[in-house]
N, CA, C and O of each residue as an XYZ file, in Angstrom:
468
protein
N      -7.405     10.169     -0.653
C      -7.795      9.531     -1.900
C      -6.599      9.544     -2.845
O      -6.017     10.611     -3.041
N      -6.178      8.373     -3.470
C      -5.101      8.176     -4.174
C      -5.964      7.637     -5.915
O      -7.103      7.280     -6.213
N      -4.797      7.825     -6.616
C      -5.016      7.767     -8.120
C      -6.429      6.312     -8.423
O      -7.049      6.358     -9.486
N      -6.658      5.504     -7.692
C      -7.820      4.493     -7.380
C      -8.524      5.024     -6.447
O      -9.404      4.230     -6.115
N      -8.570      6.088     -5.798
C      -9.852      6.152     -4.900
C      -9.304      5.516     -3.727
O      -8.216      4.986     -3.501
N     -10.379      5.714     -3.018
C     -10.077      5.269     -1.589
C      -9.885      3.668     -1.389
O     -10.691      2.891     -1.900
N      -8.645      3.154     -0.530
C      -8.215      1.805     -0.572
C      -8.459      1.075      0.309
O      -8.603      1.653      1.387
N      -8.573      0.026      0.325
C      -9.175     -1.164      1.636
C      -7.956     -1.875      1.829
O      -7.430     -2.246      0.780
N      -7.290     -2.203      3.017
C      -6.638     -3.183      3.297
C      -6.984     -4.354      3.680
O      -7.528     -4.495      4.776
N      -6.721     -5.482      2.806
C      -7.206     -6.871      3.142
C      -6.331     -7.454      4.153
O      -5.287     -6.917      3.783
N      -5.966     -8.215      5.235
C      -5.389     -8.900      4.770
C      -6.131    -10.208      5.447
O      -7.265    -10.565      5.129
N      -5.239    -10.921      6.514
C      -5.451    -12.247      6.881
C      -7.023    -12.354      7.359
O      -7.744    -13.098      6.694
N      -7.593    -11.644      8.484
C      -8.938    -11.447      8.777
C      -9.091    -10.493     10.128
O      -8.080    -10.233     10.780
N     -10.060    -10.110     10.425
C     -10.234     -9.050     11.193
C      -9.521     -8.966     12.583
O      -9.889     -8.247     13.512
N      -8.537     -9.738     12.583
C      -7.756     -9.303     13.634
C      -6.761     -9.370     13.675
O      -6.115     -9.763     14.647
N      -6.222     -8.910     12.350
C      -5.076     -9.247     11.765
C      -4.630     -7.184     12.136
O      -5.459     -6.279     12.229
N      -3.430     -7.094     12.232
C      -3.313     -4.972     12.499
C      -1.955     -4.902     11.557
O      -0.936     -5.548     11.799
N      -2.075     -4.262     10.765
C      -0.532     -3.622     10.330
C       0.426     -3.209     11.003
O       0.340     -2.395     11.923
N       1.561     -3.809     10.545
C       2.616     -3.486     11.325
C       4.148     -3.782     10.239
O       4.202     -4.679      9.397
N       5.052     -2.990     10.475
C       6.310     -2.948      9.602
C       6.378     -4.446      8.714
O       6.211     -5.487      9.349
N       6.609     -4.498      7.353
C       7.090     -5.431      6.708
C       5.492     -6.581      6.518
O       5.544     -7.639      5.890
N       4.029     -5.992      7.296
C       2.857     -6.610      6.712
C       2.815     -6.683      5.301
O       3.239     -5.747      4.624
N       2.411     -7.560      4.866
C       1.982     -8.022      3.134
C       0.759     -7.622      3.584
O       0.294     -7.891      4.692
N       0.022     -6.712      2.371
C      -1.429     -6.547      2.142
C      -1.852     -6.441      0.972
O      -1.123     -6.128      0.031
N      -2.921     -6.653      0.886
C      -3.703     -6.366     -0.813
C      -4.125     -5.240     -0.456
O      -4.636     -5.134      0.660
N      -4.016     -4.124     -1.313
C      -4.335     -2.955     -1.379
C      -5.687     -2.830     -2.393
O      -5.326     -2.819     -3.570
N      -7.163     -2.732     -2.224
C      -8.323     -2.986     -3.118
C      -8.784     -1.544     -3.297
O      -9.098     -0.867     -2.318
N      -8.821     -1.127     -4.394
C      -9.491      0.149     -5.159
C     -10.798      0.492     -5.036
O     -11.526     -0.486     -5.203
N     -11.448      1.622     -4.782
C     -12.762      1.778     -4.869
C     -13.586      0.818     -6.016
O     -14.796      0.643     -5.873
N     -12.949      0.287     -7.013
C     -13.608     -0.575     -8.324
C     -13.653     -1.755     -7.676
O     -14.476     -2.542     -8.142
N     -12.892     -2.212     -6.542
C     -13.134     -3.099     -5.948
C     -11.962     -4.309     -6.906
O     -12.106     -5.531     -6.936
N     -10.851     -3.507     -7.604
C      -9.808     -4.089     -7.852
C      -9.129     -4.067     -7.169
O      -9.487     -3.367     -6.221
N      -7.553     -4.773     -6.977
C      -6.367     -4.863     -5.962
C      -5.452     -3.932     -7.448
O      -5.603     -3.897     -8.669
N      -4.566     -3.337     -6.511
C      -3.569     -2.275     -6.731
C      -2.389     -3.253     -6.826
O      -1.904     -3.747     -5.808
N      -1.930     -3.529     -8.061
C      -0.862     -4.785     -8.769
C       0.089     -4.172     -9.519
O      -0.187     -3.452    -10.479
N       1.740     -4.527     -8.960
C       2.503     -4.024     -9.635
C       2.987     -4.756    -11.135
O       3.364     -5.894    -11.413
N       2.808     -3.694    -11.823
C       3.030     -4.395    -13.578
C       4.256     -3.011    -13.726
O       3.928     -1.917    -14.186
N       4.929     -3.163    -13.496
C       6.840     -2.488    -13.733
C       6.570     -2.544    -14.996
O       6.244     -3.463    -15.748
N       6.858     -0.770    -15.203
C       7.085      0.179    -14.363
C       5.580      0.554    -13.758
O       5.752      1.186    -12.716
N       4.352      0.406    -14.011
C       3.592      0.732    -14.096
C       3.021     -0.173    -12.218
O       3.523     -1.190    -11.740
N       1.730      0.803    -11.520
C       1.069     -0.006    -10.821
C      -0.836      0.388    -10.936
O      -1.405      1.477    -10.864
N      -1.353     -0.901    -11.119
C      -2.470     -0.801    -11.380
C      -3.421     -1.152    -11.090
O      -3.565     -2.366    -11.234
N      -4.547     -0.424    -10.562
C      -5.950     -1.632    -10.095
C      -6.769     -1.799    -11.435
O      -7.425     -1.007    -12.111
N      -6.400     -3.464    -11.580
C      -7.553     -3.464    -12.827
C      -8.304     -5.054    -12.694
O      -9.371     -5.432    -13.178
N      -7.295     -5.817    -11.835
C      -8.184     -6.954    -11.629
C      -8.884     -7.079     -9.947
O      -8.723     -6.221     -9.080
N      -9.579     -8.209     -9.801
C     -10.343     -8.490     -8.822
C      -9.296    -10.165     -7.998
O      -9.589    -10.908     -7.061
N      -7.796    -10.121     -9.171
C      -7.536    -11.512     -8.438
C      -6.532    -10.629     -7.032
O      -6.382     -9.422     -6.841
N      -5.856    -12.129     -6.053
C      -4.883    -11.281     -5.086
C      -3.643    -12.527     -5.220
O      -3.479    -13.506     -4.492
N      -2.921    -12.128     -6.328
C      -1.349    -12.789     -6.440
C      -0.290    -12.024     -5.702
O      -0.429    -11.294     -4.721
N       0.890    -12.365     -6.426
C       1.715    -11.988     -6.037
C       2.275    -10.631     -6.600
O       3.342    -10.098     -6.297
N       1.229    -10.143     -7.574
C       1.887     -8.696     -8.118
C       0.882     -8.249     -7.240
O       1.145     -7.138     -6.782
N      -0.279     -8.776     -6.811
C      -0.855     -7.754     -5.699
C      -0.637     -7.351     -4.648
O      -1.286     -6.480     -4.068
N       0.670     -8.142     -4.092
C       1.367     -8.100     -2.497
C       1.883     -6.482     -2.797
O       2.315     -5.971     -3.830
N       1.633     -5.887     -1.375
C       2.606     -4.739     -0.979
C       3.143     -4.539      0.053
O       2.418     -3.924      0.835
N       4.257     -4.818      0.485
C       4.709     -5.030      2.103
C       5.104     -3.496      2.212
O       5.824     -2.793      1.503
N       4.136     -3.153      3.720
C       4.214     -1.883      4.076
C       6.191     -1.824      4.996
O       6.947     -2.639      5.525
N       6.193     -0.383      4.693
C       7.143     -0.018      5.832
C       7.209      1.292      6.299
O       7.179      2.308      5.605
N       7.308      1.211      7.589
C       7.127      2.447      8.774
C       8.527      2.943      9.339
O       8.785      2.521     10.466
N       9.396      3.699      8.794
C      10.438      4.388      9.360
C      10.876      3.948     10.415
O      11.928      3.313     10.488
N       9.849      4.325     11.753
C      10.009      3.782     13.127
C       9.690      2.463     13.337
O       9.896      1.925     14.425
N       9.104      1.773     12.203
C       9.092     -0.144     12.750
C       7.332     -0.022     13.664
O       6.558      0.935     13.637
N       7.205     -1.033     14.213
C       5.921     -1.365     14.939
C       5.048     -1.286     14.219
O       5.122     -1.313     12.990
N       3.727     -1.136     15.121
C       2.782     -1.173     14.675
C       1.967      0.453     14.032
O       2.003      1.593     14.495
N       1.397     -0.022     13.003
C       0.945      1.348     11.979
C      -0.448      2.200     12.660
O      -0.813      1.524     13.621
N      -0.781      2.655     12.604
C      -1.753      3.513     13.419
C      -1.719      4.793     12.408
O      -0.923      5.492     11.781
N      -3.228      4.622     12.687
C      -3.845      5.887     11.741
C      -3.041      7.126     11.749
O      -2.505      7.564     12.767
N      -2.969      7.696     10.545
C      -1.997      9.096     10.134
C      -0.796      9.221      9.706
O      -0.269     10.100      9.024
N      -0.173      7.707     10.431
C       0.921      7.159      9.879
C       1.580      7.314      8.361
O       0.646      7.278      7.560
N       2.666      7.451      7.776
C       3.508      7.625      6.893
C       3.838      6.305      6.382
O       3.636      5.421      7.215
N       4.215      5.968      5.437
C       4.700      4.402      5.221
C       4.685      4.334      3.524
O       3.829      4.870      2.820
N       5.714      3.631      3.097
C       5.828      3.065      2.181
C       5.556      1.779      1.685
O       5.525      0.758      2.372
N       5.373      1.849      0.560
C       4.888      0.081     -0.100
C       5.835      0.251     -1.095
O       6.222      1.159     -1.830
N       6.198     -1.456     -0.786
C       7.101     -1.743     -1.753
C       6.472     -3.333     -2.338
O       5.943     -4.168     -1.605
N       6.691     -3.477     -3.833
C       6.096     -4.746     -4.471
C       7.253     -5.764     -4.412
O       8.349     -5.761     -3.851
N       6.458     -6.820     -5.365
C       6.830     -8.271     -5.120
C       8.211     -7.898     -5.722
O       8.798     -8.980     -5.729
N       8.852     -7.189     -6.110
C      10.309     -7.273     -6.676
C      11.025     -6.382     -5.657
O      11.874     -5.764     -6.297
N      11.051     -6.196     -4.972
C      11.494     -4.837     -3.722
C      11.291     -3.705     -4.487
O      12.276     -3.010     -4.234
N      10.723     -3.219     -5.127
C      10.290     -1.794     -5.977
C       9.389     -0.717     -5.082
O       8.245     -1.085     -4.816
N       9.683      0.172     -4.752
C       9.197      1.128     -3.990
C       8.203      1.989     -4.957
O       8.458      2.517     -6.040
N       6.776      1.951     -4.083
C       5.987      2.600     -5.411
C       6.315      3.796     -4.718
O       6.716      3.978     -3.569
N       5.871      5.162     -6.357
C       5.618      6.190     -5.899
C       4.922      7.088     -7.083
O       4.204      6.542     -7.920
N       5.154      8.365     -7.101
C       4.129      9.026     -8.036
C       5.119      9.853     -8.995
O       6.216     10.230     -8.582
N       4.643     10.126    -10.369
C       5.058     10.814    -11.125
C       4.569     11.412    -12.232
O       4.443     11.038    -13.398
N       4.240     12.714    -11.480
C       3.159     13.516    -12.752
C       1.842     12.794    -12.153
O       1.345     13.069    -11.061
N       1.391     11.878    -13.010
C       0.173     11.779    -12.983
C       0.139     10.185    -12.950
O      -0.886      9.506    -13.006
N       1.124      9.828    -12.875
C       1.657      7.667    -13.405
C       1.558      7.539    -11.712
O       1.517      8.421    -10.854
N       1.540      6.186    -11.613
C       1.756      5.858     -9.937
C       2.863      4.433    -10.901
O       2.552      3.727    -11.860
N       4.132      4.506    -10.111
C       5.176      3.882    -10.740
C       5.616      2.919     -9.568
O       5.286      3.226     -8.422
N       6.239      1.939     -9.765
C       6.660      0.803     -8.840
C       8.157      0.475     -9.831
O       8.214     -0.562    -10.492
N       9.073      1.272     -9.830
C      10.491      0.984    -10.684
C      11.954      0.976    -10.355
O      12.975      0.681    -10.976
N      11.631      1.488     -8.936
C      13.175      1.205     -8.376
C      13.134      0.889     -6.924
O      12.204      1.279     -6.218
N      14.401     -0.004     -6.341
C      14.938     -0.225     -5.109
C      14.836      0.872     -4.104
O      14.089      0.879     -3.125
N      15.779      1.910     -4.509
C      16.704      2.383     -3.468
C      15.257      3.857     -2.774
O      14.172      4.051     -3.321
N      15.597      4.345     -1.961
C      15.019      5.283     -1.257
C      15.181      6.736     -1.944
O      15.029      7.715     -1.214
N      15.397      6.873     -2.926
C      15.831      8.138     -3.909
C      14.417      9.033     -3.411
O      13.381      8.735     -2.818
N      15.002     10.317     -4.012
C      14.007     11.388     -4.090
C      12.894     11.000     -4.684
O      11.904     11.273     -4.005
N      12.663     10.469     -5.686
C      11.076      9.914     -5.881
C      10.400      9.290     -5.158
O       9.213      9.505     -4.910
N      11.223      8.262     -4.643
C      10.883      6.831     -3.762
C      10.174      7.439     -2.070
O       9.388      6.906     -1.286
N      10.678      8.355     -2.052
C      10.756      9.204     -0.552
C       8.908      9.571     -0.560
O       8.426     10.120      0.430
N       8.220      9.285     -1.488
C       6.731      9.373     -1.615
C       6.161      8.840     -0.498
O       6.124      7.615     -0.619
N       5.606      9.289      0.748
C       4.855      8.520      1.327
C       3.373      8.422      1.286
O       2.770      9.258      0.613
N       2.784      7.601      1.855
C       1.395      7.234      1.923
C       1.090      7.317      3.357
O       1.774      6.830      4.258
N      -0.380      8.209      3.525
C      -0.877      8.433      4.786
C      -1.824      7.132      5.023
O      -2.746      7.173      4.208
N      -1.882      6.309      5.630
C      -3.084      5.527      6.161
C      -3.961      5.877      7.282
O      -3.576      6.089      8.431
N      -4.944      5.913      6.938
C      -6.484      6.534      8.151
C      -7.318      5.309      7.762
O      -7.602      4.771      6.693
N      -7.576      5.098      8.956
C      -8.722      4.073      9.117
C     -10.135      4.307      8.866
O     -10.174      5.535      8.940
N     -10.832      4.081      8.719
C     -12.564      4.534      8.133
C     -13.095      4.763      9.664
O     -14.008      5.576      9.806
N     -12.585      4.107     10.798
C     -12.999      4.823     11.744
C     -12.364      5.758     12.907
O     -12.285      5.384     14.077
N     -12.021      6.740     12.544
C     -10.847      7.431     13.564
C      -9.576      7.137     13.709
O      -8.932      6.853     12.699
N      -8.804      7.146     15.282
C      -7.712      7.312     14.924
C      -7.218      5.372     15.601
O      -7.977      4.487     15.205
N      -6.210      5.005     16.385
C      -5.923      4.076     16.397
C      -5.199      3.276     15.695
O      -4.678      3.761     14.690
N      -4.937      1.741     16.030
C      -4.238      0.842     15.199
C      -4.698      0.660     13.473
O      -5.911      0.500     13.334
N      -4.013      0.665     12.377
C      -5.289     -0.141     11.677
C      -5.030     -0.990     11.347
O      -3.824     -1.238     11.363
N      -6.155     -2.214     10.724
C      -6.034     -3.508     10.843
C      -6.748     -3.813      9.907
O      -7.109     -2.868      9.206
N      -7.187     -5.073      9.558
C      -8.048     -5.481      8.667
C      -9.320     -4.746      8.557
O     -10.038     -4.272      9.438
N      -9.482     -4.764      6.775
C     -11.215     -4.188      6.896
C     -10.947     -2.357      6.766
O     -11.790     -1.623      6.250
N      -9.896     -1.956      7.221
C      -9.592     -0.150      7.335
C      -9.206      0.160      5.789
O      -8.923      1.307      5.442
């Protein structure tokens, strides 16, 4: 569970699977998308633009599978990450902040995940 609660990955349709450099809408338990507004990132609307894109990335490349590590980065190449208590989307490079990863688990066990997880 992250600063929105537990997140849904949208993307193309149910047989669509994450994998390095996927664009996804990231949707909040409120049933908002997680939108970068620099410095700031926020679920507060229900639309899916282009501040709602987050292209995942996986260290090792391929395909993402539950437990997995990975970063999101927004529509400006901005690497989100956390600070204190802010969830921030404000710089490029891979710095000690940036180094934040995100675990993805699927709602059902372990495996690929894909749309709908």
């Amino acid at each position: 569970t992250d600063k929105f609660g537990k997140s849904e990955i949208a993307l193309g349709g149910a047989e669509h699977c994450v994998s390095q450099h996927t664009v996804a809408y990231l949707r909040a338990h409120t049933g908002a998308y997680l939108a970068s507004e620099t410095p700031r990132a926020m679920a507060r609307w229900s639309d899916k633009g282009g501040r709602e894109q987050w292209a995942i990335e996986r260290e090792k490349g391929g395909v993402v599978r539950s437990g997995d590590a990975v970063l999101l980065r927004d529509y400006t190449g901005n690497l989100l990450h956390a600070k204190g208590t802010d969830v921030l989307s404000e710089e490029h490079d891979k710095g000690p902040l940036q180094r934040f990863r995100f675990i993805i688990e699927r709602k059902d066990g372990d495996g690929k995940v894909c749309a709908g997880d």
